[in-house]
PABAZA-926558 format. One record per residue (C-alpha): residue number from 1; residue in three letters; x, y, z. Coordinates in Angstrom, 2 decimals, padded with zeros to 5 digits. Example, Ala and Ser with C-alpha at 12.3 -4.5 7.8 and 13.67 -1.06 7.14 Angstrom:
<pts>
[1; ALA; [012.30; -004.50; 007.80]],
[2; SER; [013.67; -001.06; 007.14]],
</pts>
This chain:
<pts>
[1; UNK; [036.10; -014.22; 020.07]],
[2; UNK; [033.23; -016.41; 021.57]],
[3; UNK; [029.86; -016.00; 019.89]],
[4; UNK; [026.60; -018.04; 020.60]],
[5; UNK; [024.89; -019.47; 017.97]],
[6; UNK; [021.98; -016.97; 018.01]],
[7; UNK; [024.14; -013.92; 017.75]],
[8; UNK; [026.40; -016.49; 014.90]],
[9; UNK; [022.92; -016.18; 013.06]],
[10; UNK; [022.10; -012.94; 013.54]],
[11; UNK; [025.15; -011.82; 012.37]],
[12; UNK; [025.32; -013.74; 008.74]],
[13; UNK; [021.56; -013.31; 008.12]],
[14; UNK; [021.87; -009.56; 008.71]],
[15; UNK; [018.84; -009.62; 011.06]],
[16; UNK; [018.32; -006.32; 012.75]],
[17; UNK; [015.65; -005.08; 015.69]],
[18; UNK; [013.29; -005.16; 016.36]],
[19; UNK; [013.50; -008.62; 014.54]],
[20; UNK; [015.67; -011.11; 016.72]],
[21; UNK; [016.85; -014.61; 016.55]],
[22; UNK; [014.75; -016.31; 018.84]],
[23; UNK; [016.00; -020.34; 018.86]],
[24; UNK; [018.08; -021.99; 017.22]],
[25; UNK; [017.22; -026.48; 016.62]],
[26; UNK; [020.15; -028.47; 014.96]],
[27; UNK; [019.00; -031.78; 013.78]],
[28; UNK; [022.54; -033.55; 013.22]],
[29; UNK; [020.93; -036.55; 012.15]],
[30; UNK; [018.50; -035.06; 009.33]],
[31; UNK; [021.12; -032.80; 008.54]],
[32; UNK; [019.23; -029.76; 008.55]],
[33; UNK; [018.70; -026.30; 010.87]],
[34; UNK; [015.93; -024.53; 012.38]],
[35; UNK; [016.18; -020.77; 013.01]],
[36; UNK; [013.29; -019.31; 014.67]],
[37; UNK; [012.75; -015.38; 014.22]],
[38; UNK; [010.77; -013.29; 016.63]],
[39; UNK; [010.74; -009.26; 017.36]],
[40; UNK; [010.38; -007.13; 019.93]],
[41; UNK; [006.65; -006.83; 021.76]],
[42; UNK; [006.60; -002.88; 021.75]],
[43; UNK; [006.30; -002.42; 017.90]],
[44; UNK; [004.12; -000.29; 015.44]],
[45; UNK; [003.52; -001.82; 012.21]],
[46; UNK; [003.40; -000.50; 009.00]],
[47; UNK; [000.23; -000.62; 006.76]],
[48; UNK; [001.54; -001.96; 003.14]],
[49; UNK; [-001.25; 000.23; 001.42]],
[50; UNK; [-000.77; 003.40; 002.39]],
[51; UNK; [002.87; 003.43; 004.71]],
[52; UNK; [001.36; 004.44; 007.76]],
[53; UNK; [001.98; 002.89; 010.98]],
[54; UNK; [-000.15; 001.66; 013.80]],
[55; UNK; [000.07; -000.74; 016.91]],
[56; UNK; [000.43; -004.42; 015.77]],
[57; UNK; [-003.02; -006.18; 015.73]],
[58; UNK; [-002.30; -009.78; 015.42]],
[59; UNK; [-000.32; -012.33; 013.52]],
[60; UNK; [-000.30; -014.39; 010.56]],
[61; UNK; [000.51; -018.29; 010.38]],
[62; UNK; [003.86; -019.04; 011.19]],
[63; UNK; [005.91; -019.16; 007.68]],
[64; UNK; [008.94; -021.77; 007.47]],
[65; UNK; [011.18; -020.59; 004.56]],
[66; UNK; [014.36; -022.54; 003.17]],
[67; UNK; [017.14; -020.88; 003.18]],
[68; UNK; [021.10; -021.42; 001.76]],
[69; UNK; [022.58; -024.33; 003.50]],
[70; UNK; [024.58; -023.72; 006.31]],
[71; UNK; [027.90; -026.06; 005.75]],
[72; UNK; [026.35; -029.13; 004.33]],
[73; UNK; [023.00; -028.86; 006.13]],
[74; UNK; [019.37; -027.69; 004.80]],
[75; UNK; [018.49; -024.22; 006.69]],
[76; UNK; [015.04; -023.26; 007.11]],
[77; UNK; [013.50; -019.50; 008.68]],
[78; UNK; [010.64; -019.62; 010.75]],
[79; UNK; [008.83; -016.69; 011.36]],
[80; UNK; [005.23; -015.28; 012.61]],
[81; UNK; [004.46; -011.97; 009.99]],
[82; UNK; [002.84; -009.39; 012.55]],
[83; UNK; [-000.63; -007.96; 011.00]],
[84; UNK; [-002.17; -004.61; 011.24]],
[85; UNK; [-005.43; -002.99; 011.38]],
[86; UNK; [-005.53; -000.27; 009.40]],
[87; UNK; [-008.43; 002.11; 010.03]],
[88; UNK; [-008.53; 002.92; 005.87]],
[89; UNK; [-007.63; -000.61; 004.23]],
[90; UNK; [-008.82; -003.19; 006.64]],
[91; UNK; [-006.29; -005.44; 008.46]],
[92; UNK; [-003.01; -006.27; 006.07]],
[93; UNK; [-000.54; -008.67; 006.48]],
[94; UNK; [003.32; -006.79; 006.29]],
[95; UNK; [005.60; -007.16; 003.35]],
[96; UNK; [008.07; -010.48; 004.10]],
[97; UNK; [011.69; -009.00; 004.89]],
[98; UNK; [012.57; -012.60; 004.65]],
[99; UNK; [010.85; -014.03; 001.52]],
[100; UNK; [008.33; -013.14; -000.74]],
[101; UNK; [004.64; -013.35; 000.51]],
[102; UNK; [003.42; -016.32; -001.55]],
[103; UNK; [007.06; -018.18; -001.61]],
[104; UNK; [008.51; -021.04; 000.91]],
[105; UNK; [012.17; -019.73; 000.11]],
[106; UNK; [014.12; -016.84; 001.65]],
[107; UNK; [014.87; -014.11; -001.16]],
[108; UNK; [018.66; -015.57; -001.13]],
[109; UNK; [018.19; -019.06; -001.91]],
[110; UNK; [014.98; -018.37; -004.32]],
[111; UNK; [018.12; -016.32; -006.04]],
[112; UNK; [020.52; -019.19; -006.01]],
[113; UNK; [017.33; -021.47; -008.02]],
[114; UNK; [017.46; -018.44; -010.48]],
[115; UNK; [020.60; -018.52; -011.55]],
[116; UNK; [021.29; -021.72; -011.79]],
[117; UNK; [018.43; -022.39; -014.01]],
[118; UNK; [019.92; -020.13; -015.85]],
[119; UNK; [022.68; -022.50; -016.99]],
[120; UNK; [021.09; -026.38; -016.00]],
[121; UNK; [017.60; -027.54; -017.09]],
[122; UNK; [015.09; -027.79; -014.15]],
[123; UNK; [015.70; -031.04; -013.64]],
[124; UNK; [019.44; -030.78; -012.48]],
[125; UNK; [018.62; -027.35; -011.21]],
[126; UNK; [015.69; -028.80; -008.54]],
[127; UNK; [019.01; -032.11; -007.74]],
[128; UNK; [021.76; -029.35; -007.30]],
[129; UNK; [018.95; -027.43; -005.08]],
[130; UNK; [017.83; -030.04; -003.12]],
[131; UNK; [014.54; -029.46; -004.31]],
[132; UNK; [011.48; -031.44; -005.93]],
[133; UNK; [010.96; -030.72; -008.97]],
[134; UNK; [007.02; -028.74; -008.70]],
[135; UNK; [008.82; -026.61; -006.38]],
[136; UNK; [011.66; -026.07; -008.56]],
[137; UNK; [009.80; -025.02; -011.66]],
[138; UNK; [007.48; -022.50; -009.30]],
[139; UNK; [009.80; -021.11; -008.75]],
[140; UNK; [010.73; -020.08; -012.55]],
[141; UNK; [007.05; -019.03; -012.81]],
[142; UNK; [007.17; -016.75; -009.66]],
[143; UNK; [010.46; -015.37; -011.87]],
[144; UNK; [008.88; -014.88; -014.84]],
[145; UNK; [005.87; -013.80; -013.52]],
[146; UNK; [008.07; -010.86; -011.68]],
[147; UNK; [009.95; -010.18; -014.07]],
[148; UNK; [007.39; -009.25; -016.54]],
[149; UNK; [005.57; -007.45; -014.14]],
[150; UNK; [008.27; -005.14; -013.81]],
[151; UNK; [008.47; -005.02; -017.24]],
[152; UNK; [007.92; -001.74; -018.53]],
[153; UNK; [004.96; -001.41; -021.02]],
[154; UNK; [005.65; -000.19; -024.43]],
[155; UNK; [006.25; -001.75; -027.50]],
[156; UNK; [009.67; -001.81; -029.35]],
[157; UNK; [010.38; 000.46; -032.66]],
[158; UNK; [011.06; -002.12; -034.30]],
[159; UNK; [009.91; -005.72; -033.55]],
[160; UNK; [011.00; -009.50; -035.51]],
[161; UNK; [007.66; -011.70; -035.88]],
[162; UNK; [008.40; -015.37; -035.93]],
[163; UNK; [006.61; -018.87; -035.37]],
[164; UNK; [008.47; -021.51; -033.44]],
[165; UNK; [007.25; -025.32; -032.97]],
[166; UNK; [006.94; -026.46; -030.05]],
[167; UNK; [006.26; -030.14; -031.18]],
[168; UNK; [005.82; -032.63; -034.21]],
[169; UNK; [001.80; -031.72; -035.72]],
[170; UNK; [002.31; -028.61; -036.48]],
[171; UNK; [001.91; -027.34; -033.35]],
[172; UNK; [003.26; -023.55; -033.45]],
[173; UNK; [003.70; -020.57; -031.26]],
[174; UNK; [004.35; -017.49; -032.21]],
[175; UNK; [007.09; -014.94; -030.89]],
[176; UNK; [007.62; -011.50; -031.23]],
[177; UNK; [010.61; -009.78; -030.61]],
[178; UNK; [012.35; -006.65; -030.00]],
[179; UNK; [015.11; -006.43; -032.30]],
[180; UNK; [017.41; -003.90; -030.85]],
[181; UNK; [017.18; -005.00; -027.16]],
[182; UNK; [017.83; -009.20; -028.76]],
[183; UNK; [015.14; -010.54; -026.39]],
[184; UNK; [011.33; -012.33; -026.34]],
[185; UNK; [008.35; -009.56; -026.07]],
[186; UNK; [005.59; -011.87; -026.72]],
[187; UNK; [004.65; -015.51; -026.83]],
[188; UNK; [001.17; -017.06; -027.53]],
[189; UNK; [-000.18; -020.39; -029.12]],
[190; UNK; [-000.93; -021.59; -033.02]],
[191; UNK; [000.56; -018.79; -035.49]],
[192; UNK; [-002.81; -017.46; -036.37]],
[193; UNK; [-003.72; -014.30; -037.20]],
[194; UNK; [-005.18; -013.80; -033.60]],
[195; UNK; [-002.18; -015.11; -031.85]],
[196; UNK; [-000.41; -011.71; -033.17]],
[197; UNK; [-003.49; -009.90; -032.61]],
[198; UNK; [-003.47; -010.47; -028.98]],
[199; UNK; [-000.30; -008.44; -028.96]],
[200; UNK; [-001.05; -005.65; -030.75]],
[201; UNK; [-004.24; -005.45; -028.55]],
[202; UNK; [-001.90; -004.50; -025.38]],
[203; UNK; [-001.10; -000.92; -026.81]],
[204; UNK; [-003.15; 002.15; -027.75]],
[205; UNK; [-003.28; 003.35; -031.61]],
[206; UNK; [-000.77; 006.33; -030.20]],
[207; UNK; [001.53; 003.61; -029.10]],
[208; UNK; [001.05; 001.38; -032.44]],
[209; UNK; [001.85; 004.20; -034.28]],
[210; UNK; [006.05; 004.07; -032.70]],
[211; UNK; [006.29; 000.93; -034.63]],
[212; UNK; [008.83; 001.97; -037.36]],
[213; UNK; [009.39; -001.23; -038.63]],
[214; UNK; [008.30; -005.14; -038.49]],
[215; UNK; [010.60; -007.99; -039.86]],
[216; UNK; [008.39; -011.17; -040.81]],
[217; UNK; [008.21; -014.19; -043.33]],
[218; UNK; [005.37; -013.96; -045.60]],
[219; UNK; [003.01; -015.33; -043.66]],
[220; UNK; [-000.36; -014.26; -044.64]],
[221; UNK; [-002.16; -014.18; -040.82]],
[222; UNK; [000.68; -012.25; -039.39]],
[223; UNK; [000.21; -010.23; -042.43]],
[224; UNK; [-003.22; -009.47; -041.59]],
[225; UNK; [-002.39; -008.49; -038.58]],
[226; UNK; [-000.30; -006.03; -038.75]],
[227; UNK; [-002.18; -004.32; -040.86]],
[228; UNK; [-004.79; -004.05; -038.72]],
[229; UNK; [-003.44; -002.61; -036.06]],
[230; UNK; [000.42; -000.84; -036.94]],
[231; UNK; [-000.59; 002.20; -038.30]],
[232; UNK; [000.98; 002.48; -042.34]],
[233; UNK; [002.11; -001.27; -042.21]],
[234; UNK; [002.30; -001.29; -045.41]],
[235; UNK; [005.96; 000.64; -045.37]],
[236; UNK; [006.89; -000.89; -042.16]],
[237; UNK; [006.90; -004.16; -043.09]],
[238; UNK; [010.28; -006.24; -044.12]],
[239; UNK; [009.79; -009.84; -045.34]],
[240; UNK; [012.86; -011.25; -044.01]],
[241; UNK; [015.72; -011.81; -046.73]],
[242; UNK; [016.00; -015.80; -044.97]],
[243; UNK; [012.49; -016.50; -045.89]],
[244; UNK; [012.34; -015.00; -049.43]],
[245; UNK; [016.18; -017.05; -050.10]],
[246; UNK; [014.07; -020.20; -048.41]],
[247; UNK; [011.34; -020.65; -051.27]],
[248; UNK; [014.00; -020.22; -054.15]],
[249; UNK; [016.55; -022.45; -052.38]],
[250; UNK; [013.41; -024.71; -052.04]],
[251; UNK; [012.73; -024.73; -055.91]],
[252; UNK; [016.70; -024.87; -056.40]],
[253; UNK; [016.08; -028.80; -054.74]],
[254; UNK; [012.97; -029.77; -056.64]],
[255; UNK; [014.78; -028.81; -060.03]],
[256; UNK; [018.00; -031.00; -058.76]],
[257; UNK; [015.97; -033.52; -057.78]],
[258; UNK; [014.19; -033.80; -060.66]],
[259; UNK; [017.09; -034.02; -063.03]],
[260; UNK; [018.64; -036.56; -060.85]],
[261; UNK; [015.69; -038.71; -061.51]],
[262; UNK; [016.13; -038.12; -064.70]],
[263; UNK; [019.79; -038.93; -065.02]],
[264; UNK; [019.42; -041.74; -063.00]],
[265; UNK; [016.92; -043.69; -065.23]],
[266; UNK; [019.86; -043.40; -067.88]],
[267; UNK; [022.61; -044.97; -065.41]],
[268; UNK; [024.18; -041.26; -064.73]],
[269; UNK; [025.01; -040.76; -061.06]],
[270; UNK; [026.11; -037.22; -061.87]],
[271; UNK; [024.35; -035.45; -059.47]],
[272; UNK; [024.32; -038.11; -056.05]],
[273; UNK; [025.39; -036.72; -053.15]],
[274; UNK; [025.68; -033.51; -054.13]],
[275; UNK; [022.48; -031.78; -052.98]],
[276; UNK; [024.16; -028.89; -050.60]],
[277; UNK; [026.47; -027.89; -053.28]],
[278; UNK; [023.86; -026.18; -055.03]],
[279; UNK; [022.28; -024.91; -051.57]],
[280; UNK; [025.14; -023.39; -050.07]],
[281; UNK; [026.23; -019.97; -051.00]],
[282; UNK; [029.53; -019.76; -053.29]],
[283; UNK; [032.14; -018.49; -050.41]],
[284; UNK; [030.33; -021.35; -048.04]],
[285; UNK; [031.40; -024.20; -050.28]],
[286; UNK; [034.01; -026.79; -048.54]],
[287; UNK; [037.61; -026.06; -049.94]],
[288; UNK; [037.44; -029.98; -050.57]],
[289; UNK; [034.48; -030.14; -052.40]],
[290; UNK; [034.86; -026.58; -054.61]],
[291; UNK; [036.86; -029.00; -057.65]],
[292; UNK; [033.61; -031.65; -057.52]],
[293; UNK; [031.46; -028.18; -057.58]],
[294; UNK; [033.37; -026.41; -060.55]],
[295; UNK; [033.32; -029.78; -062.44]],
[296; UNK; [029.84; -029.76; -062.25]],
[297; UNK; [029.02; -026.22; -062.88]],
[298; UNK; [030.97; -027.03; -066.26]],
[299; UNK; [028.34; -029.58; -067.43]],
[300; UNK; [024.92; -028.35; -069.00]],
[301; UNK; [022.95; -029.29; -066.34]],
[302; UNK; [019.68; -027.60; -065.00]],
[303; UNK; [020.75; -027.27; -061.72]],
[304; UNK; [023.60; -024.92; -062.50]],
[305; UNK; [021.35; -022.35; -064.17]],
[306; UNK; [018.94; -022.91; -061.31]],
[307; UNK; [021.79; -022.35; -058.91]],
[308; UNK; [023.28; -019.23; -060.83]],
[309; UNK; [019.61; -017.68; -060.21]],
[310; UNK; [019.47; -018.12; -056.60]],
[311; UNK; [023.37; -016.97; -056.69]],
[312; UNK; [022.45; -013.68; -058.35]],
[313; UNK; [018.90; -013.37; -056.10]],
[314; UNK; [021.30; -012.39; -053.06]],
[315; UNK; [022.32; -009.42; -055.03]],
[316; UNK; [019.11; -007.86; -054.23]],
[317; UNK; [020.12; -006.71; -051.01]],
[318; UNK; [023.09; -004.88; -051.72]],
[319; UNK; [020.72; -001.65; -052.52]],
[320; UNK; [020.41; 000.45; -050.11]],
[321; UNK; [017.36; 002.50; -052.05]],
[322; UNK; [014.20; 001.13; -053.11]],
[323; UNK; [014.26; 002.00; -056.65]],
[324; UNK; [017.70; 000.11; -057.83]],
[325; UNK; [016.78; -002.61; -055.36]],
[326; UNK; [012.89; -002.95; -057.52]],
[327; UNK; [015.07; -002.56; -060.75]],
[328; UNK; [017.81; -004.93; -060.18]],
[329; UNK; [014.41; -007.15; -059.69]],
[330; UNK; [012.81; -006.99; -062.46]],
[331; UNK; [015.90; -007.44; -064.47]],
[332; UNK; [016.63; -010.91; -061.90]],
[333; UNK; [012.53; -011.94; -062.54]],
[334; UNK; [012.79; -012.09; -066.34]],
[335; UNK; [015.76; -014.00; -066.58]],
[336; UNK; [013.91; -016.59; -063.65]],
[337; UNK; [010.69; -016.95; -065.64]],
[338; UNK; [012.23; -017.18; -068.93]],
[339; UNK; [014.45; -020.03; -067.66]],
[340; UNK; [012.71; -023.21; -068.85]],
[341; UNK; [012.61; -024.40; -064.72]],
[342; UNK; [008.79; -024.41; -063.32]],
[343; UNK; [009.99; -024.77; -059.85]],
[344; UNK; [012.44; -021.51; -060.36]],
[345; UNK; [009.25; -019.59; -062.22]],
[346; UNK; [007.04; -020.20; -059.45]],
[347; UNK; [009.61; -019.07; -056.90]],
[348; UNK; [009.97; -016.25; -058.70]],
[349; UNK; [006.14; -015.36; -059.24]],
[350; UNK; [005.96; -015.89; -055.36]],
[351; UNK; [008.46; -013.31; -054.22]],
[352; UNK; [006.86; -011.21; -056.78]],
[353; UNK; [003.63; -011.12; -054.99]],
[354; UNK; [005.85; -009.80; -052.01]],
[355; UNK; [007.96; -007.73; -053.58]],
[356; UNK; [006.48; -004.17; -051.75]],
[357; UNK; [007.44; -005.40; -048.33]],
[358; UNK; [010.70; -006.88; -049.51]],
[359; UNK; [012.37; -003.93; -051.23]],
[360; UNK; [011.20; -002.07; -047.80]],
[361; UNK; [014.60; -003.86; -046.52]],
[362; UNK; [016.04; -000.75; -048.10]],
[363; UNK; [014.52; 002.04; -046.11]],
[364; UNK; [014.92; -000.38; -042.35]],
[365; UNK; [017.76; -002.53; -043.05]],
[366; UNK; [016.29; -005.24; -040.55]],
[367; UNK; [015.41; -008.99; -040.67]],
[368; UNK; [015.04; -011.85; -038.98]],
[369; UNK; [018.32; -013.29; -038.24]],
[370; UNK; [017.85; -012.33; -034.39]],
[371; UNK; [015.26; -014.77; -034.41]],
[372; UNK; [016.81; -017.23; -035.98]],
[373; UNK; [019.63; -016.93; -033.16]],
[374; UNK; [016.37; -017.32; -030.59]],
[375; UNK; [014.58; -019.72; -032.38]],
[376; UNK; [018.48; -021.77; -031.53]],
[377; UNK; [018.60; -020.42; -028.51]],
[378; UNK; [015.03; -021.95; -027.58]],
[379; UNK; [016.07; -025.41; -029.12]],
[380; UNK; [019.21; -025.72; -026.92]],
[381; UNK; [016.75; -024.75; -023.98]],
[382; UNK; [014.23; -027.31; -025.43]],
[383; UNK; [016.48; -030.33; -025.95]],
[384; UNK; [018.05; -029.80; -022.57]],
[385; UNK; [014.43; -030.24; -020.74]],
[386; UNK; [013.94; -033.15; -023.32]],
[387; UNK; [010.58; -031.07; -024.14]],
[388; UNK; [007.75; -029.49; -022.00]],
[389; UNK; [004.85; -031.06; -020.96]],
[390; UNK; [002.47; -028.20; -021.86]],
[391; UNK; [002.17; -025.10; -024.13]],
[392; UNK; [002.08; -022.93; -020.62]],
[393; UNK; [005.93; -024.12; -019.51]],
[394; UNK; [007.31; -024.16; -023.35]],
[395; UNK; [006.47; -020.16; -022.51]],
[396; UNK; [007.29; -020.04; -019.61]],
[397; UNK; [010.84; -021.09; -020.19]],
[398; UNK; [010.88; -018.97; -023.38]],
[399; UNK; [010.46; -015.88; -021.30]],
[400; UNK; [012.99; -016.82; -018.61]],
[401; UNK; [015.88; -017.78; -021.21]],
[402; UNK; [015.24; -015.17; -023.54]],
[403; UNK; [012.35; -012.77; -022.45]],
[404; UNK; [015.58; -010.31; -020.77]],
[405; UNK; [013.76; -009.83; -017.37]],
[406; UNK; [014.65; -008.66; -014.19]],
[407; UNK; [013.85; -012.22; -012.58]],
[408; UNK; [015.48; -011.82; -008.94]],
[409; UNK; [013.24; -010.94; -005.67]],
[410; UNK; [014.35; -008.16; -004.02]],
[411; UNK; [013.49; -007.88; -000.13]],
[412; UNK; [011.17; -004.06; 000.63]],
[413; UNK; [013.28; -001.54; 000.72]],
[414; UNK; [011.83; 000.19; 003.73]],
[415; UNK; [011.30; -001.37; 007.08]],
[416; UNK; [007.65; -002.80; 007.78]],
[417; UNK; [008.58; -002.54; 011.51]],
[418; UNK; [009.11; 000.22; 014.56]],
[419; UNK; [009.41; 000.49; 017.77]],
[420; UNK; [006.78; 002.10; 019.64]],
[421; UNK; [007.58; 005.52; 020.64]],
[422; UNK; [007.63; 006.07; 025.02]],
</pts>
């Protein structure tokens, strides 16, 4: 069956009265299509304040939106947005049914930018799109900026607290998280103590009070904050298991180091090369490398008793009460500071310090591992931009990737347009 190009349009664009296609201009040369949309005359428009409709008052500029291509070729909409006057709000432009008012792209293709973003950096996204690449990246921001406006406001149960750097300088920003929903709540500059406070500040006390548990390293600011704001923080929070393992592991090295030193000034080369065998758990040692690790651990060397302490550390959170888990500690701290090895003592006098909101793993059973899965999940994003160029798109992208928003337009659901009744 023969059918025009106008009614070929109207058809696949899914235009309906008292909208119309109007023209139709195929440049063959610049590869690329003009559609020109135009309604009816006798209309009644709809006031986007309050739903009521009266006779059409005037128009706005004409709006050009890019659309999907049609074959190979660029399509763009044109279209004039009827106005009204109403006699409560003033005179209001109508809802788009063809993009979003404030976007050059039809709610289709600014969909198609979405999700392929979602799998190529910006850079190939804006070449695949056809795009540049400001108008490419806007386009994430108009995303994100929708998405987290329909966001609904409330704060998690239980939330991860994390930094993340953003570039060499110790340049930080900090993250929080909701744990059991795996995405990005919050995401603010420096890992202060204000940079937490500024998200505690978005809830009432009432609200504060639903937090039933916060997973954190012991960082002293975010510390601080939390306990200024979460009601009883004090049982709530969990210093994450990674972070406590992190300053033993930590005085594990300086120990090895320092007896390789030593060994070395005597011509023994005992201990070269073989720095992650005393970092790795037992069951994580290489098959290939577990007769080099038990020939070692067979030699009196300080390493292997620092190594057996860190070994027996992970023990701690096997409890699942608080008391055994505070026992099983002190019986772990003597043997640590009564082990000849400064670095291992003052590992051991630091998780001391923390030991209330560590043994609180017990009662929440949470920690920071989903962070560490975003924290990856950010440096995969990261690497494949080759970095940001400011602290506003290093969030930006943070939220898109991770933040678990509803990032696609959606046209109005109820027509802005009538005809006039006879």
């Amino acid at each position: 069956m023969f059918m025009d190009e106008k009614a070929f349009f109207t058809r696949i664009l899914g235009i309906k009265l008292p909208w119309f296609v109007n023209q139709v201009i195929m440049d063959e040369a610049a590869q690329r299509i003009d559609i020109y949309v135009d309604h009816e005359r006798d209309i009644r428009v709809r006031c986007p304040e309050c739903d009521t409709f009266y006779g059409m008052y005037d128009h706005a500029p004409e709006r050009v939106y890019r659309h999907l291509n049609t074959c190979q070729m660029e399509t763009y909409i044109h279209v004039r947005p009827p106005r009204v006057n109403c006699p409560v709000h003033g005179v209001k432009q109508i809802d788009s049914e063809v993009g979003e008012n404030g976007s050059d792209m039809t709610y289709a293709f600014e969909s198609l930018i979405i999700r392929v973003a979602q799998e190529c950096s910006i850079e190939a996204t804006a070449r695949l799109c056809g795009l540049s690449w400001d108008r490419g990246w806007n386009a994430l921001e108009r995303a994100v900026d929708r998405g987290r406006a329909r966001k609904e406001h409330r704060i998690p149960s239980r939330i991860g607290v994390d930094e993340k750097s953003i570039a060499k300088g110790h340049k930080y920003e900090s993250l929080v998280y909701d744990i059991d929903a795996g995405t990005v709540e919050f995401v603010w500059d420096d890992r202060g103590q204000e940079s937490l406070e500024r998200y505690y500040r978005q809830f009432t006390k009432e609200e504060l009070s639903g937090v039933k548990a916060v997973a954190m390293d012991m960082w002293d600011p975010y510390i601080a904050a939390t306990k200024a704001y979460v009601p009883d923080a004090g049982k709530k929070i969990v210093f994450d298991r990674f972070h406590v393992m992190k300053h033993v592991l930590a005085a594990v090295d300086e120990v090895r180091k320092s007896e390789h030193h030593e060994l070395s000034e005597s011509g023994e080369q005992t201990l070269k090369g073989t720095r992650y065998l005393w970092l790795w758990s037992v069951e994580n040692i290489p098959l290939w490398r577990r007769g080099e690790f038990e020939a070692l651990r067979a030699k009196d060397l300080q390493v292997c008793r620092a190594w057996a302490i860190k070994e027996n550390l992970r023990h701690l959170w096997d409890y699942r009460y608080e008391a055994p888990m505070r026992n099983y500690f002190k019986r772990w701290y003597f043997w640590a500071t009564h082990s000849r090895l400064q670095p291992i003592k003052k590992a051991a006098k630091t998780v001391k310090a923390h030991i209330d909101n560590v043994v609180t793993y017990a009662r929440h059973r949470i920690t920071n591992a989903l962070g560490e899965a975003i924290n990856g999940k950010i440096e995969k994003v990261k690497r494949m931009a080759c970095g940001f160029r400011n602290r506003s798109h290093y969030r930006t992208a943070i939220y898109f990737h991770c933040g678990g928003l509803d990032l696609f337009p959606k046209p109005p659901t109820n027509p802005t347009l009538c005809f006039r009744a006879t």
